[in-house]
VEXLUM-942712 format. One record per residue (C-alpha): residue number from 1; y negated, z, x. Coordinates in steps of 0.02 Angstrom, whole numbers. Layout:
N
ATOM   i      v      w      u
ATOM NUM      Y      Z      X
...
This chain:
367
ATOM   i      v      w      u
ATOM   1   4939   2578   1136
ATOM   2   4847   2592    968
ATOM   3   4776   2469    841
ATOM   4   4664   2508    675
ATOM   5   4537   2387    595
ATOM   6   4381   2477    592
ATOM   7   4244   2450    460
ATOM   8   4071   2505    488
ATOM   9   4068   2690    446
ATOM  10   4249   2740    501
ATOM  11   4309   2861    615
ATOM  12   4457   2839    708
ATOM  13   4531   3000    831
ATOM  14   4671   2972    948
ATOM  15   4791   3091   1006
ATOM  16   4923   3072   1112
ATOM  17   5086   3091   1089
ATOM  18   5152   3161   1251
ATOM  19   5072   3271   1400
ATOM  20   5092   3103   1502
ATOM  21   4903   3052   1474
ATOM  22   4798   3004   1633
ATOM  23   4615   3062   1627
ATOM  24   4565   2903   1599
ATOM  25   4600   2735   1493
ATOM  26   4551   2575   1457
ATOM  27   4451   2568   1292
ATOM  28   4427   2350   1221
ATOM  29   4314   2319   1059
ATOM  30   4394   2175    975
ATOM  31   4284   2067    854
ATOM  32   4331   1902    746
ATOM  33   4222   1782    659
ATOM  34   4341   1761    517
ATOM  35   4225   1646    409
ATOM  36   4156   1536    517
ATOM  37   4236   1353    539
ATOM  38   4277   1398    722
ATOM  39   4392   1548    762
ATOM  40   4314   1648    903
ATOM  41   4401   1796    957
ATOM  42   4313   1905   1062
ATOM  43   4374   2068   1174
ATOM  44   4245   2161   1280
ATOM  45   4359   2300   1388
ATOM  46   4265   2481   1446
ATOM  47   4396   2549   1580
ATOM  48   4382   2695   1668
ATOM  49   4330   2786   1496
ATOM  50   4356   2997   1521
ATOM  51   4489   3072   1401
ATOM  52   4397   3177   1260
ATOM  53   4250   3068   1246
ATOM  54   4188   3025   1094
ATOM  55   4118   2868   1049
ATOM  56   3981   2795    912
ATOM  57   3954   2620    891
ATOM  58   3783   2604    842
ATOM  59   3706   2446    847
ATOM  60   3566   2423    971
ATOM  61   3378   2403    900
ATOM  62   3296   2215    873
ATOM  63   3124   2200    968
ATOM  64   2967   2215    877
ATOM  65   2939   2043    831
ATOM  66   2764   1988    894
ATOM  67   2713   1878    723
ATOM  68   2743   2043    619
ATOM  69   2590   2138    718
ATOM  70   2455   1986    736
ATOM  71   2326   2020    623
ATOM  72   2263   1904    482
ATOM  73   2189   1744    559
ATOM  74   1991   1697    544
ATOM  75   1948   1551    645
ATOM  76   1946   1497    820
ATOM  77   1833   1444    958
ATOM  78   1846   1337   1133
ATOM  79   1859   1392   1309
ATOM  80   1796   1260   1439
ATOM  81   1834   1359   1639
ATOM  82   1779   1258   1779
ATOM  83   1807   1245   1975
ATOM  84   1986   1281   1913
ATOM  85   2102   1279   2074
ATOM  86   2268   1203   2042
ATOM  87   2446   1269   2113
ATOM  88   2600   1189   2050
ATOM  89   2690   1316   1902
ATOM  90   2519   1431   1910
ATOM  91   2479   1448   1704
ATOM  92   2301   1469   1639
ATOM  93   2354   1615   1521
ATOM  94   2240   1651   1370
ATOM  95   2321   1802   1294
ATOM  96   2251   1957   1165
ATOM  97   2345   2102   1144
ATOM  98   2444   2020   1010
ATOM  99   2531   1896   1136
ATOM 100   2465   1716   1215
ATOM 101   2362   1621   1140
ATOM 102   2337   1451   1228
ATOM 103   2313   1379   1396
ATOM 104   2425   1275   1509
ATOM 105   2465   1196   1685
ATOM 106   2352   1043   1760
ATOM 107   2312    949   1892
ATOM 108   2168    928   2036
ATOM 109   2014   1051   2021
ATOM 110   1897   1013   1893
ATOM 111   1832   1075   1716
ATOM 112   1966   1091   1571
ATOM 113   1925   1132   1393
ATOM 114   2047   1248   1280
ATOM 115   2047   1208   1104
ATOM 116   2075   1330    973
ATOM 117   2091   1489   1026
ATOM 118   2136   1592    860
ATOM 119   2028   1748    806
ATOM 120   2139   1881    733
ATOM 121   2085   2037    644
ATOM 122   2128   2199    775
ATOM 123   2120   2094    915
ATOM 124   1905   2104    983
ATOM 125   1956   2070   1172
ATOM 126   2056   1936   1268
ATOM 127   2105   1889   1455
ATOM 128   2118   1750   1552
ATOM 129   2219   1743   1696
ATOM 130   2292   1629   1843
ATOM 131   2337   1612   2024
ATOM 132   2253   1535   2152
ATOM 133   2285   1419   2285
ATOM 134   2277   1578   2409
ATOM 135   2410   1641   2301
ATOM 136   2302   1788   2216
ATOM 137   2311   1812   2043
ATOM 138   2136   1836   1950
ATOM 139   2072   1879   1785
ATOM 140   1920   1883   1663
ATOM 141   1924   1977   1510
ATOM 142   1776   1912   1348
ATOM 143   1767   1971   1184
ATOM 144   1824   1872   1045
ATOM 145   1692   1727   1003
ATOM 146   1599   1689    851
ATOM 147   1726   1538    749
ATOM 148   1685   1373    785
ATOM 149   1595   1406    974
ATOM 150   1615   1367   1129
ATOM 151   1634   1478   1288
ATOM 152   1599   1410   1462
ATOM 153   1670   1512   1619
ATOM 154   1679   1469   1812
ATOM 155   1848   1503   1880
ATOM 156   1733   1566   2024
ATOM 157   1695   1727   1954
ATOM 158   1852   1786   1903
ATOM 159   1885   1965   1964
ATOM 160   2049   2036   2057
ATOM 161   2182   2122   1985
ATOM 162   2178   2333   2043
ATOM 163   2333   2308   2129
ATOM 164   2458   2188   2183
ATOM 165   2661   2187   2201
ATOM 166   2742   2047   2316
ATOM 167   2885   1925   2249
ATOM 168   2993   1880   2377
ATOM 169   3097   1740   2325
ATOM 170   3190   1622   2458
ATOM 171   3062   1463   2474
ATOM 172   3200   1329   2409
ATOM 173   3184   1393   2244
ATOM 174   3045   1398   2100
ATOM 175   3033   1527   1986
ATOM 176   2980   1610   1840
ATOM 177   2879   1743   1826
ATOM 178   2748   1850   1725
ATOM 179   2691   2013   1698
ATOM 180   2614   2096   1538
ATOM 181   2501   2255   1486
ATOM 182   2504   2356   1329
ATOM 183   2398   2506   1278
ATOM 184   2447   2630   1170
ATOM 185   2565   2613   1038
ATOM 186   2731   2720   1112
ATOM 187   2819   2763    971
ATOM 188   3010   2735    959
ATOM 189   2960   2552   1003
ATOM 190   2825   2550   1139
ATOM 191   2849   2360   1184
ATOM 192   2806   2212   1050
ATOM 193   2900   2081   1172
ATOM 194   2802   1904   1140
ATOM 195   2634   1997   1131
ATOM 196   2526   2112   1269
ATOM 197   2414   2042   1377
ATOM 198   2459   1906   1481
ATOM 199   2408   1983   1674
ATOM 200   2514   1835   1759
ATOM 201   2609   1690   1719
ATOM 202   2702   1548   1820
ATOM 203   2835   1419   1778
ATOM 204   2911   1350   1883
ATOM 205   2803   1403   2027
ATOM 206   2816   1308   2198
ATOM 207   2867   1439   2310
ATOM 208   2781   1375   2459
ATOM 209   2695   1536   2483
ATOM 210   2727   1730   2427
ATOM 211   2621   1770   2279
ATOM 212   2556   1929   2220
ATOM 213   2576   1984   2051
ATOM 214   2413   2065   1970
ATOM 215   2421   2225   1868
ATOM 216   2286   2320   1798
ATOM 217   2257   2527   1792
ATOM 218   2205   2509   1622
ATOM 219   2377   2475   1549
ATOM 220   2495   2634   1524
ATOM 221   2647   2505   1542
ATOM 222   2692   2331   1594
ATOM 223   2810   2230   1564
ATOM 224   2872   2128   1731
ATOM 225   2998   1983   1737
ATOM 226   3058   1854   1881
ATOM 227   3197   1744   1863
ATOM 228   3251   1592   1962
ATOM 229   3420   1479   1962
ATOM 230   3517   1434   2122
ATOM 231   3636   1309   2129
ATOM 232   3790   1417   2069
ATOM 233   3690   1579   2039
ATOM 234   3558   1636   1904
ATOM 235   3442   1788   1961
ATOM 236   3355   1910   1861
ATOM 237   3229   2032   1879
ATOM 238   3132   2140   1705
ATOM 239   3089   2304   1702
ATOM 240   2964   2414   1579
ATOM 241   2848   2534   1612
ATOM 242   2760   2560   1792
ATOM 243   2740   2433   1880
ATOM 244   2890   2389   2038
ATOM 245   2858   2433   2210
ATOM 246   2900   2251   2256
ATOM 247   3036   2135   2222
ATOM 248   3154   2086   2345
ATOM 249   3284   1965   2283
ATOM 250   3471   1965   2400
ATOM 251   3498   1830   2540
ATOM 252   3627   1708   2488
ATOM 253   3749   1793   2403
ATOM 254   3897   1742   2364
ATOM 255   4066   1774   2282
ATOM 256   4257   1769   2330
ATOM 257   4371   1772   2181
ATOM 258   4577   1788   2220
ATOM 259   4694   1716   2077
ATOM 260   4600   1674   1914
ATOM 261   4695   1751   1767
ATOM 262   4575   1886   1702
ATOM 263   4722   2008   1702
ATOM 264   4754   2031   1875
ATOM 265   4616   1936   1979
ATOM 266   4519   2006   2139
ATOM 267   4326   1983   2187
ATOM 268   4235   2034   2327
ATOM 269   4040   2017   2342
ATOM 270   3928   1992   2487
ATOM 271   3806   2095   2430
ATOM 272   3802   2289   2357
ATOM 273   3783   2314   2148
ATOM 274   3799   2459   2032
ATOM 275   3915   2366   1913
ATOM 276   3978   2195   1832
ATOM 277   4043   2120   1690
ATOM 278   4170   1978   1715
ATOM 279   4202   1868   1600
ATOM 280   4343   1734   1557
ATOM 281   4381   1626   1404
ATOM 282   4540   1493   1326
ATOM 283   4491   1362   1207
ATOM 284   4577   1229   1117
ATOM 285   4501   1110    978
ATOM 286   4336   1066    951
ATOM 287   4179   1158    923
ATOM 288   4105   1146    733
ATOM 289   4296   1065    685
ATOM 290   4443   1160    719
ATOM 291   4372   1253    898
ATOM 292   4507   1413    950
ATOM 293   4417   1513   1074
ATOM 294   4462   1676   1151
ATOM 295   4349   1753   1250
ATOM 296   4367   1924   1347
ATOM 297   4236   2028   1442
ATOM 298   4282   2164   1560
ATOM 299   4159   2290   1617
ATOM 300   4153   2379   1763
ATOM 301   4097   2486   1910
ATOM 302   4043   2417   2074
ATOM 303   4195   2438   2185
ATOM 304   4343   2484   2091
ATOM 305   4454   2349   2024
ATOM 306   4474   2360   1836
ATOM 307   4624   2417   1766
ATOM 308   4628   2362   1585
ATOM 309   4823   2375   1524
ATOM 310   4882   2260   1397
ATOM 311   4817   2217   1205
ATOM 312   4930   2263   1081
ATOM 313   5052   2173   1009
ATOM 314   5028   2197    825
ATOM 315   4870   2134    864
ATOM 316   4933   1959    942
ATOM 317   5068   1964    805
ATOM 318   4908   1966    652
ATOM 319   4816   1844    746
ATOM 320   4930   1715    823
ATOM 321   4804   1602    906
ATOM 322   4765   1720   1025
ATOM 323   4788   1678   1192
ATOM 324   4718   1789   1304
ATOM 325   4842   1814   1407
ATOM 326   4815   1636   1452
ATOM 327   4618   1666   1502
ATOM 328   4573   1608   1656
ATOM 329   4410   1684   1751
ATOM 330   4245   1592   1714
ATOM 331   4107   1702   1796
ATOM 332   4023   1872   1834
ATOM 333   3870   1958   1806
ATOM 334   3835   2080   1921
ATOM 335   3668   2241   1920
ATOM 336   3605   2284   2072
ATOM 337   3465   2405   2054
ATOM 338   3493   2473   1871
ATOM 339   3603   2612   1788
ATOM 340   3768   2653   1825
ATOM 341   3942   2607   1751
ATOM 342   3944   2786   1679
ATOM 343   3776   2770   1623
ATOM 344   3777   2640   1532
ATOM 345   3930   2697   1443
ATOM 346   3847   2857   1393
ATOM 347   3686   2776   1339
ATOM 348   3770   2641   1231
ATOM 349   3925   2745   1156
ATOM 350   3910   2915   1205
ATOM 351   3730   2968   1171
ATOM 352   3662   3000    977
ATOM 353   3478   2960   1010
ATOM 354   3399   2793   1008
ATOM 355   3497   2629   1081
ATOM 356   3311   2553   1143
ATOM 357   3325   2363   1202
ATOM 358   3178   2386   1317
ATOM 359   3308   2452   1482
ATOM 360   3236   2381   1633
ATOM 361   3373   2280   1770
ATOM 362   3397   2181   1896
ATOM 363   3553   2027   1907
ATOM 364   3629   1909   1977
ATOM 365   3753   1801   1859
ATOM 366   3871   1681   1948
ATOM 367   3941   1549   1844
């Protein structure tokens, strides 16, 4: 067992000091907020890790932020849409390719007016989009209007989408969802999250019916996201770039979890993943006073049972209000259809190119 603070820029190498080494080991990151008014003490464990490799902590990129690519503002204009058909959760989306810019949910079918829809510089086109009480998403794309007008549309003539993808969501729970286009623009950072055309957007939509969500050829990539919450699950669905064959979210699952210290507990699943994290935490005081919290992570493959050793005593011995042996489990997060245990650990300490945000999966947290 070995323990070195780290500072950004170190290297640390480990060699063993025997022949007695298994292939693999447990690697935990251990991080302390040592200025804040709480102490939060945080371990996130890797096991599993192959002996040899060689690991850089980079930090992962921050998303574009959507504000720093609008450009400068010159006016605005009104919208009135009529024989607008109401669904429960169905969004009338006014977006640009700089992100949303108005709209809202209603009630009964009728004529609604939009108020100040903003003109930007770079941004000459903009969509409007919605579903449909027969649960088919439409559109209309207008150019940008002179400042100070007034644009009148029938909700009647809005055109559908090239192609459609199927959410299929159990019917006792609403959801989330929305999909949205870019053009052009890869770069190191093809996505500006917050901006893109808004093809579809619903929250919380009544789930009386499957709906289709709309995408359009003209986009090189999309941007696709459903979420919903259960009563003691959260699921999760994003993913960049073409657009999904369909999304199917798993039948009830559900969780079995033997013995709750975070060192030796068990868990079975009803349902198949790729990996998990599991997660467990001790506190004592409280938060923004004199809050001790120690919180530990363990990361996984799908059906091996983590082996993660013991933390080092001259670690507990510099920081005596530890207590993690004392953590108790608290919940799980487990990817179904994304990369694997391995390849997550070689994209986010193994590999020297770029640690993108913009990785596309699909969860279920249990909590």
């Amino acid at each position: 067992m070995i323990l070195r603070l780290m500072k950004n820029g170190d290297a640390l190498e480990i060699e063993a000091e025997s022949t007695l080494v298994t292939d693999n080991m447990a690697i935990t990151i251990f991080s302390y907020n040592g200025e804040a008014v709480d102490a939060i003490y945080v371990f996130g464990t890797y096991p599993e890790i192959e002996k040899g490799s060689v690991w850089n902590l980079n930090s992962v990129l921050e998303p574009i932020n959507n504000s720093a690519l609008r450009g400068e503002e010159d006016g605005s204009y009104d919208v009135t849409i009529t024989n607008i058909p109401i669904v429960l959760g169905s969004q009338i989306a006014i977006s640009n390719d700089f992100g949303g810019d108005g709209g809202g949910g209603g009630s009964g079918v009728g004529t609604t007016t939009y108020t100040s829809i903003r003109r930007y510089t770079g941004a000459d086109e903009n969509m409007i989009s919605s579903i449909g009480p027969d649960g088919v998403s439409r559109y209309v794309t207008f150019e940008k209007q002179e400042a100070g007008s007034i644009l009148n549309l029938d909700y009647n003539q809005f055109n559908e989408f090239d192609s459609y993808v199927n959410v299929n969501v159990p019917s006792q729970y609403p959801y989330f969802s929305a999909v949205f286009g870019f053009e052009g623009g890869e770069g190191d950072v093809p996505y500006n999250l917050g901006g893109g055309f808004y093809l579809n957007l619903t929250y919380p939509f009544d789930n009386s019916y499957p709906p289709g969500l709309g995408y359009l050829n003209r986009f090189q990539r999309y941007y696709t996201t459903v979420s919903f919450s259960a009563e003691d699950f959260y699921y999760s669905f994003k993913k960049f770039g073409e657009k999904p064959t369909a999304i199917n979210t798993p039948e009830n699952p559900s969780i079995t979890i033997s013995n709750s210290s975070m060192a030796t507990f068990i868990l079975t699943t009803s349902f198949d993943f790729k990996r998990r994290i599991n997660s467990g935490a001790v506190s004592e005081g409280t938060r923004n006073e004199d809050l001790v919290e120690t919180i530990w992570t363990i990361n996984s493959p799908n059906a091996n049972q983590p082996v993660v050793g013991t933390i080092p005593q001259e670690l507990l011995d510099l920081y005596p209000e530890i207590k993690i042996n004392d953590s108790t489990y608290s919940s799980s997060l487990f990817f179904l259809n994304n990369e694997t245990y391995s390849e997550v650990i070689g994209r986010r300490f193994l590999s020297a190119g770029s640690k993108s945000p913009f990785i596309s999966e699909e969860l279920i947290s249990f909590f």
